[in-house]
N, CA, C and O atoms as CSV, one atom per row, in Angstrom:
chain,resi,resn,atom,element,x,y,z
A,1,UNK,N,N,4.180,-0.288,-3.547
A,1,UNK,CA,C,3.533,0.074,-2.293
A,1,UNK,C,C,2.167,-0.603,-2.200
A,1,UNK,O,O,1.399,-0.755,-3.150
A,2,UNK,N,N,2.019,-0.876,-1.310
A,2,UNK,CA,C,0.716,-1.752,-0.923
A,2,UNK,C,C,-0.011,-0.882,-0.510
A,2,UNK,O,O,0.385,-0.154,0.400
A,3,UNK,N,N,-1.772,-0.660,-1.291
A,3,UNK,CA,C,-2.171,0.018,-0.392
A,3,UNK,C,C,-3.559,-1.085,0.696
A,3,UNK,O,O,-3.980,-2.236,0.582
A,4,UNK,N,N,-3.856,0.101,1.702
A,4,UNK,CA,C,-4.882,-0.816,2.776
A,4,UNK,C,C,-5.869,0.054,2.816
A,4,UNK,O,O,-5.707,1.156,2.291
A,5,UNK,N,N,-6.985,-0.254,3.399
A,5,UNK,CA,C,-8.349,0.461,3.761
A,5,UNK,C,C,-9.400,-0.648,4.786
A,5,UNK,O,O,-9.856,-1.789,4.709
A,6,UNK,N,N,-9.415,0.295,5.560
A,6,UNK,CA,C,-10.072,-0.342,7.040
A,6,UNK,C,C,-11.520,-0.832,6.517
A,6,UNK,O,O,-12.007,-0.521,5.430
A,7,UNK,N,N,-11.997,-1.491,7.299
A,7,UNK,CA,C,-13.307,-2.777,7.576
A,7,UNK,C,C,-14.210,-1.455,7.102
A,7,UNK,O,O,-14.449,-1.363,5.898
A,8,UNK,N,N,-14.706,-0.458,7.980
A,8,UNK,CA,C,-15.278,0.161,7.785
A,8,UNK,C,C,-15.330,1.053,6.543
A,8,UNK,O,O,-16.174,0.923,5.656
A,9,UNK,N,N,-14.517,1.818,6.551
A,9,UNK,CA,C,-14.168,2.508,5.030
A,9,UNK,C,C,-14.921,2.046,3.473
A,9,UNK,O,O,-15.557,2.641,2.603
A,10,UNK,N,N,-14.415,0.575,3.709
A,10,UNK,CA,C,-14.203,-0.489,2.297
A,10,UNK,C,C,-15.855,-0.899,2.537
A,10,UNK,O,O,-16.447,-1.338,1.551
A,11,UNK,N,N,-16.389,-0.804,3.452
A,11,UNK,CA,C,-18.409,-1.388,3.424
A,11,UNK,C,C,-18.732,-0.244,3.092
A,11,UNK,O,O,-19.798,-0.337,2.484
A,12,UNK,N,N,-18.195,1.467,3.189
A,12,UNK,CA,C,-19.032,2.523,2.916
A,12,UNK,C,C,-18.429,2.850,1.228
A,12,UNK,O,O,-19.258,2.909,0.320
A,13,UNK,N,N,-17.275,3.002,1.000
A,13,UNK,CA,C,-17.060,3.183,-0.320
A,13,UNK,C,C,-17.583,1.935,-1.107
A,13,UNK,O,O,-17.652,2.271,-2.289
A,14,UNK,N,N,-17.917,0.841,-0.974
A,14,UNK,CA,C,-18.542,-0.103,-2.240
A,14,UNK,C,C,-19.511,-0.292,-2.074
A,14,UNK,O,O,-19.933,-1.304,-2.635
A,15,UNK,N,N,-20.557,0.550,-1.182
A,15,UNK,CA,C,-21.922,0.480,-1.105
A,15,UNK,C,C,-22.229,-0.533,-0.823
A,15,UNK,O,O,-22.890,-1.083,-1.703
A,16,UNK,N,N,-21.944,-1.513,0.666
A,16,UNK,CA,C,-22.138,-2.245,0.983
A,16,UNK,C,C,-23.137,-1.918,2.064
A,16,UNK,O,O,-24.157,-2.573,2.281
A,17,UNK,N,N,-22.772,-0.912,2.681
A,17,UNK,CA,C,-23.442,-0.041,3.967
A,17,UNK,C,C,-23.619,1.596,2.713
A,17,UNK,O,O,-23.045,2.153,1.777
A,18,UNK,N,N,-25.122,1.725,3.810
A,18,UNK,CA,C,-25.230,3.718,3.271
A,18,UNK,C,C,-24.411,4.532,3.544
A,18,UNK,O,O,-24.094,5.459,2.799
A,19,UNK,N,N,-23.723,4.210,5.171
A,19,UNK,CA,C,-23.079,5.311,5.859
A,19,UNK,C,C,-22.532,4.674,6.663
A,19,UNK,O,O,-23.002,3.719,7.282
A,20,UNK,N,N,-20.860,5.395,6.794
A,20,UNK,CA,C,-20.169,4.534,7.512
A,20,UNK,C,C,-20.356,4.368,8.933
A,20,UNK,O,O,-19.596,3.746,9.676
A,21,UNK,N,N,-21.198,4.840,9.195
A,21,UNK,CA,C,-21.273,5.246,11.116
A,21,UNK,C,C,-22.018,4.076,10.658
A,21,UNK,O,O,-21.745,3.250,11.530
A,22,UNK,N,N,-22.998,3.349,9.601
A,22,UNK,CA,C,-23.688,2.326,9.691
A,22,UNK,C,C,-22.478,0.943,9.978
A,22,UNK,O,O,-22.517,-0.023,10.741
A,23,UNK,N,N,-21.630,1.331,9.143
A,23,UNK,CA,C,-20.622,0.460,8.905
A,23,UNK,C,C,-20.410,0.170,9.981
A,23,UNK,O,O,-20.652,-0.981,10.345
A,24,UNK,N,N,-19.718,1.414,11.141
A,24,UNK,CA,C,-19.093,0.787,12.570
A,24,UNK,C,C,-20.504,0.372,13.746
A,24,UNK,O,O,-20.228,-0.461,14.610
A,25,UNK,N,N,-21.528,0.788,13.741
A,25,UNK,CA,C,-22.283,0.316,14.307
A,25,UNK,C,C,-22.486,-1.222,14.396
A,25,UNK,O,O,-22.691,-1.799,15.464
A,26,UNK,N,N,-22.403,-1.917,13.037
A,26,UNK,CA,C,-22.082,-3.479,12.487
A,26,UNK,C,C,-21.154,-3.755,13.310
A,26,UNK,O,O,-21.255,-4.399,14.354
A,27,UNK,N,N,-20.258,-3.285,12.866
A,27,UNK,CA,C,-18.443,-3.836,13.270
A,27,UNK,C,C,-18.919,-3.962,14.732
A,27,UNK,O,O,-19.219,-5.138,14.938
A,28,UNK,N,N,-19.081,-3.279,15.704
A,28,UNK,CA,C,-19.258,-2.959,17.043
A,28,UNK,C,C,-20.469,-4.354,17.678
A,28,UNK,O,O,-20.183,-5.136,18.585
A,29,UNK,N,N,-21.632,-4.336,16.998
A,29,UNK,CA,C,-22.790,-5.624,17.165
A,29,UNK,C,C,-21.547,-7.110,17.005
A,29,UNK,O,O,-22.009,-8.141,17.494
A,30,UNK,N,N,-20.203,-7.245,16.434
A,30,UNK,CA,C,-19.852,-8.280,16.254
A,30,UNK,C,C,-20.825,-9.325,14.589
A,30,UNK,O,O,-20.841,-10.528,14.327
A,31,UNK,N,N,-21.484,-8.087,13.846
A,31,UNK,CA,C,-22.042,-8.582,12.322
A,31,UNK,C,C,-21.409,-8.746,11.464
A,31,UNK,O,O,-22.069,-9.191,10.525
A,32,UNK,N,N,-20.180,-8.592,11.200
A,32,UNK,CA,C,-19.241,-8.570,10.218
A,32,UNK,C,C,-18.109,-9.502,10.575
A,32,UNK,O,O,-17.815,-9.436,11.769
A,33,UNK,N,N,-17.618,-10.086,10.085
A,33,UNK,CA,C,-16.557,-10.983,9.568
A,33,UNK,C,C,-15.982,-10.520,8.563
A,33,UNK,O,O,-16.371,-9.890,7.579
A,34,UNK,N,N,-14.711,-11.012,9.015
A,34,UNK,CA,C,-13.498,-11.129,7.627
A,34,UNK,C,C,-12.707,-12.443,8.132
A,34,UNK,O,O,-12.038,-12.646,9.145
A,35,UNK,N,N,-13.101,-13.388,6.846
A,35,UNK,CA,C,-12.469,-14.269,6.714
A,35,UNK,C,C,-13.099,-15.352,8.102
A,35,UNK,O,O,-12.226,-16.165,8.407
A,36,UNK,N,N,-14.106,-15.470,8.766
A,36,UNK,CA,C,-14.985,-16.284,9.651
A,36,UNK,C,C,-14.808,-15.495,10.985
A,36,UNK,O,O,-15.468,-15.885,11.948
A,37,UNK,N,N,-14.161,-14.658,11.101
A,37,UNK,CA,C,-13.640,-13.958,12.367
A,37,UNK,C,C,-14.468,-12.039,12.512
A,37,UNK,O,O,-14.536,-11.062,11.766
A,38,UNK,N,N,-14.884,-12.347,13.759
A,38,UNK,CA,C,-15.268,-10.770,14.060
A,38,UNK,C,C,-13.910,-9.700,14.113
A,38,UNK,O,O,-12.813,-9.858,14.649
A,39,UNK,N,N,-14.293,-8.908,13.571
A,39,UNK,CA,C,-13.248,-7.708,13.606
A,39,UNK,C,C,-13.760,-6.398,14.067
A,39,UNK,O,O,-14.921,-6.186,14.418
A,40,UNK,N,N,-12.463,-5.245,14.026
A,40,UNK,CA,C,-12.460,-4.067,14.699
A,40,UNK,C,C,-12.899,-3.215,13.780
A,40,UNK,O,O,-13.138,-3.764,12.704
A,41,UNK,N,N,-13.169,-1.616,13.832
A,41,UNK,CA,C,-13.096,-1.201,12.465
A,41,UNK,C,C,-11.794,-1.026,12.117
A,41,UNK,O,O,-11.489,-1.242,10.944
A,42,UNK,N,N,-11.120,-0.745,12.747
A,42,UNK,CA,C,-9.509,-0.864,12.322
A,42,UNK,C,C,-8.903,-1.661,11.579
A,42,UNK,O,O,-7.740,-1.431,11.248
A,43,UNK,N,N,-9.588,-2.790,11.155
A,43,UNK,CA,C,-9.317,-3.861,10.882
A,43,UNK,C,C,-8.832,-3.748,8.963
A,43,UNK,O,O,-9.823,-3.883,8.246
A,44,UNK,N,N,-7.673,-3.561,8.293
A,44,UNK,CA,C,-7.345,-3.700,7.276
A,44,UNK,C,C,-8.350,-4.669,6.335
A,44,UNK,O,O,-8.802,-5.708,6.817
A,45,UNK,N,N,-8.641,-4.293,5.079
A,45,UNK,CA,C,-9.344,-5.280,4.141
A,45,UNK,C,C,-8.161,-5.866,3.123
A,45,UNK,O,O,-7.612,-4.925,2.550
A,46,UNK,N,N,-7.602,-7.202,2.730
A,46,UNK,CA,C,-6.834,-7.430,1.518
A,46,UNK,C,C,-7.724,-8.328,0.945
A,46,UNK,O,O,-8.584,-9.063,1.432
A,47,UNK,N,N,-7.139,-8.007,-0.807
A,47,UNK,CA,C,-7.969,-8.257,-1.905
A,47,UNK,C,C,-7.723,-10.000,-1.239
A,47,UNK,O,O,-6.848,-10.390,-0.466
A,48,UNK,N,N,-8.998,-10.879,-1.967
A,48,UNK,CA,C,-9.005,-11.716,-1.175
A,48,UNK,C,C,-9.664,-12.387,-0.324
A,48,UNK,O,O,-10.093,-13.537,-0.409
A,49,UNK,N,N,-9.753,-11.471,0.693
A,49,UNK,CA,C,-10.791,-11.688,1.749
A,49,UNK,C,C,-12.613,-12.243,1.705
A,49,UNK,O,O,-13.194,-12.602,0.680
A,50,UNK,N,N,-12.985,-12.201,2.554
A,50,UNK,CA,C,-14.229,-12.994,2.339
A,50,UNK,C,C,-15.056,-11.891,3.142
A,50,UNK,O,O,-15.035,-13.085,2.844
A,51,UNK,N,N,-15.437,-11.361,3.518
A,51,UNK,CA,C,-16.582,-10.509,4.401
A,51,UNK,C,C,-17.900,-11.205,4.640
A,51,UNK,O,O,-18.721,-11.589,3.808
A,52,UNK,N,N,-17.919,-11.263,5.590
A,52,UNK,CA,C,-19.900,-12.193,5.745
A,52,UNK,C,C,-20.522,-10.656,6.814
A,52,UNK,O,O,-19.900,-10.021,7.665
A,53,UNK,N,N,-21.931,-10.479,6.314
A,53,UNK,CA,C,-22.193,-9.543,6.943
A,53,UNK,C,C,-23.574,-10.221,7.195
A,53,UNK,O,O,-24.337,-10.577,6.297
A,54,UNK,N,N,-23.855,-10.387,8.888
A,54,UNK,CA,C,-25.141,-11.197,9.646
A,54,UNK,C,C,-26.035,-10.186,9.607
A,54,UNK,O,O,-26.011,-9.008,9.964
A,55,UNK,N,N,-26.906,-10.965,9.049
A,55,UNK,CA,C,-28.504,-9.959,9.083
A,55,UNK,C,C,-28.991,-10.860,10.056
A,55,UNK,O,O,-28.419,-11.749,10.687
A,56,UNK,N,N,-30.203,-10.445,10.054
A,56,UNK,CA,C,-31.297,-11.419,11.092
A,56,UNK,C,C,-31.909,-12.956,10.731
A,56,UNK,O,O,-32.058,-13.978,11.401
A,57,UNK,N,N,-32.174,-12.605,9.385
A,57,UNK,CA,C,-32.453,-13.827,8.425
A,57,UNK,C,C,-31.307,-14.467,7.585
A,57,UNK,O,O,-31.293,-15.532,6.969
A,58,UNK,N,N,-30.614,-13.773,7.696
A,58,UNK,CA,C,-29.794,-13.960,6.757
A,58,UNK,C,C,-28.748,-14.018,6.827
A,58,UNK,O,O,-28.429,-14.101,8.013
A,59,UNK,N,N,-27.368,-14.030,5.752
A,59,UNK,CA,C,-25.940,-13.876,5.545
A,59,UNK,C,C,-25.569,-13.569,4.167
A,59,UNK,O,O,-25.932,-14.335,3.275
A,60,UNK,N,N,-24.781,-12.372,3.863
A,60,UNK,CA,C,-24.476,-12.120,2.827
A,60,UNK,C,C,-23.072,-12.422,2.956
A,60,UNK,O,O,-22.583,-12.208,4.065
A,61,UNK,N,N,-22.348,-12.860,2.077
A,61,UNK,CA,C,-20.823,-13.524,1.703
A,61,UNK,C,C,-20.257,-12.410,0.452
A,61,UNK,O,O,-20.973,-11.884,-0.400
A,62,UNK,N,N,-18.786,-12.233,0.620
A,62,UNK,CA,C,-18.444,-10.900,-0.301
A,62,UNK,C,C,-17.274,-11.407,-0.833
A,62,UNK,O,O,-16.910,-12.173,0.060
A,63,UNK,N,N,-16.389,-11.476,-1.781
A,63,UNK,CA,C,-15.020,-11.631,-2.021
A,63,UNK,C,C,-14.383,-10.579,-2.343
A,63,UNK,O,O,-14.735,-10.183,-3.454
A,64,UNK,N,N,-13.694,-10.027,-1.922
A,64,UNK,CA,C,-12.869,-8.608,-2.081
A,64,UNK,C,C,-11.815,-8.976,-3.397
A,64,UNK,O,O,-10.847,-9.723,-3.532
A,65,UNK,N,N,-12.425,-8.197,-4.125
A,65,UNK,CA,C,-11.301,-8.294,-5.838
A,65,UNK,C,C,-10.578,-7.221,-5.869
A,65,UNK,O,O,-9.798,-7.263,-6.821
A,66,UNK,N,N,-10.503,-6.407,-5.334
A,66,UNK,CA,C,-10.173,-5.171,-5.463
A,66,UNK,C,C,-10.481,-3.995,-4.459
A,66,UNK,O,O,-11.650,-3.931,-4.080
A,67,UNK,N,N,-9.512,-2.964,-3.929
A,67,UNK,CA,C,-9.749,-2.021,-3.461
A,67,UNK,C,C,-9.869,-0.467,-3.987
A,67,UNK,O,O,-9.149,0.058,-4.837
A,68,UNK,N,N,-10.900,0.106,-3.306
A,68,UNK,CA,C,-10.804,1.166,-3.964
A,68,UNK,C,C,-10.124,2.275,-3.724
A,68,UNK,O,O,-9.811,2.369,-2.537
A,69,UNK,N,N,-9.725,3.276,-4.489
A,69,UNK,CA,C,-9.072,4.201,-4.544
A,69,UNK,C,C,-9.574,5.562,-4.274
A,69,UNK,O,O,-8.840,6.524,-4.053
A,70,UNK,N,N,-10.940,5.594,-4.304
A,70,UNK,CA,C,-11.623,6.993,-3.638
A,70,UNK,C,C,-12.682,6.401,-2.648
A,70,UNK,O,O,-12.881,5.207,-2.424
A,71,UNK,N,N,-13.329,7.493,-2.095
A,71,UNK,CA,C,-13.628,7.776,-1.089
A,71,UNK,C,C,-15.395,7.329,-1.412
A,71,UNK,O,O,-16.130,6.931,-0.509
A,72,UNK,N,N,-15.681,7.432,-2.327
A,72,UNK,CA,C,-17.037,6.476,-2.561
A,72,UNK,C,C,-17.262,6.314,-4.433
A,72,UNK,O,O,-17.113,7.248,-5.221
A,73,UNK,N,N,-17.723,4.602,-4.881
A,73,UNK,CA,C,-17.637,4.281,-5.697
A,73,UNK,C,C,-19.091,4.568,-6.301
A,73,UNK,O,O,-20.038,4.846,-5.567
A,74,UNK,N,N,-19.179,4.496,-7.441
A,74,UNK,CA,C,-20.604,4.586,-7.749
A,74,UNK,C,C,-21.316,2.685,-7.554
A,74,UNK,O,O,-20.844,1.548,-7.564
A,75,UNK,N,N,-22.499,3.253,-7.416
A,75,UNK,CA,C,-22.814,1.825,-7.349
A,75,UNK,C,C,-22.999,0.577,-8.371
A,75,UNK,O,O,-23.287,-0.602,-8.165
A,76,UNK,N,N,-22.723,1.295,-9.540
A,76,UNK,CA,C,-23.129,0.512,-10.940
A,76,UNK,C,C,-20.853,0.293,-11.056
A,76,UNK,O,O,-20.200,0.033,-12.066
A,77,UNK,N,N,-20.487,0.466,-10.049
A,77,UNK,CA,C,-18.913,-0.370,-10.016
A,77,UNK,C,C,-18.979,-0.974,-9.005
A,77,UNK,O,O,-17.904,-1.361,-8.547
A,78,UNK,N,N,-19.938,-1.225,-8.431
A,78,UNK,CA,C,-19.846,-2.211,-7.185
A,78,UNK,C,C,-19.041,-3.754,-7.543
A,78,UNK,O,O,-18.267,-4.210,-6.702
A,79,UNK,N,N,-19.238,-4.334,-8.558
A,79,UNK,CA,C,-18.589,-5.271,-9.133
A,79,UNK,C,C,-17.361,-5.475,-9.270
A,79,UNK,O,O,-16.773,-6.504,-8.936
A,80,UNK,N,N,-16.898,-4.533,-9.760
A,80,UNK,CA,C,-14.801,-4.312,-9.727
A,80,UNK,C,C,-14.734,-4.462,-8.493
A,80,UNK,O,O,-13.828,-5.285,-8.367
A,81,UNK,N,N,-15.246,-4.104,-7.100
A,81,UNK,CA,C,-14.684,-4.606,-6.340
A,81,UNK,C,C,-15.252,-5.730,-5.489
A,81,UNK,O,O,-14.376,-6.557,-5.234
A,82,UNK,N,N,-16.008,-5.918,-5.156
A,82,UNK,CA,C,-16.991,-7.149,-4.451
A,82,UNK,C,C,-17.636,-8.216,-5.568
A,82,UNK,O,O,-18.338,-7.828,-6.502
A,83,UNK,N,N,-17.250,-9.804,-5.301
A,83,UNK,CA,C,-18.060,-10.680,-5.977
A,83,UNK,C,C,-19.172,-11.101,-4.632
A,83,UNK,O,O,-18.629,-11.344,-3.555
A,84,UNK,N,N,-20.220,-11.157,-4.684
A,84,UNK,CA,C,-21.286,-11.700,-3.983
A,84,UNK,C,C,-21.091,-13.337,-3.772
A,84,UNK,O,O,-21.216,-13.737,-4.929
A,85,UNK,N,N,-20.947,-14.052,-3.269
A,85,UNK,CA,C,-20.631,-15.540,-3.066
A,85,UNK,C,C,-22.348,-16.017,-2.407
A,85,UNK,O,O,-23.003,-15.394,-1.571
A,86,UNK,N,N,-22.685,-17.171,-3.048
A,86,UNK,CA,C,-24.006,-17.702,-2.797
A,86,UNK,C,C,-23.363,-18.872,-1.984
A,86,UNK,O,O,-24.077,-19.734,-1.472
């Protein structure tokens, strides 16, 4: 069985975002990408993927290694699932 977890979900459980209402607020501005493309929060994450999340100055790049299985990770496992791409 395959499992999935939405755009939003997967930025609040790997402590990418504080809070997921932060998460869809992003999604909604059109700040987030998966894979060079704006998405929904609906939007499924597979291991794989690339996430770019637009700051003002900036761009952070993500590689999805893994999904998680609860509902929030600690942050010192942020690694098992996100590689940071420079």
């Amino acid at each position: 069985m395959e499992y999935f977890l939405r755009i939003d979900k997967f930025l609040n459980a790997v402590n990418l975002t504080k809070r997921r209402a932060v998460a869809q607020d992003m999604i909604e501005e059109g700040v987030v990408l998966i894979n060079g493309k704006a998405v929904k929060s609906s939007k499924n994450v597979a291991v794989g993927d690339i996430i770019t999340l637009v700051y003002l100055t900036r761009e952070q790049r993500f590689e999805v290694l893994q999904l998680p299985t609860i509902k929030s990770t600690p942050k010192s496992q942020q690694h098992l699932y996100v590689k940071e791409l420079l």
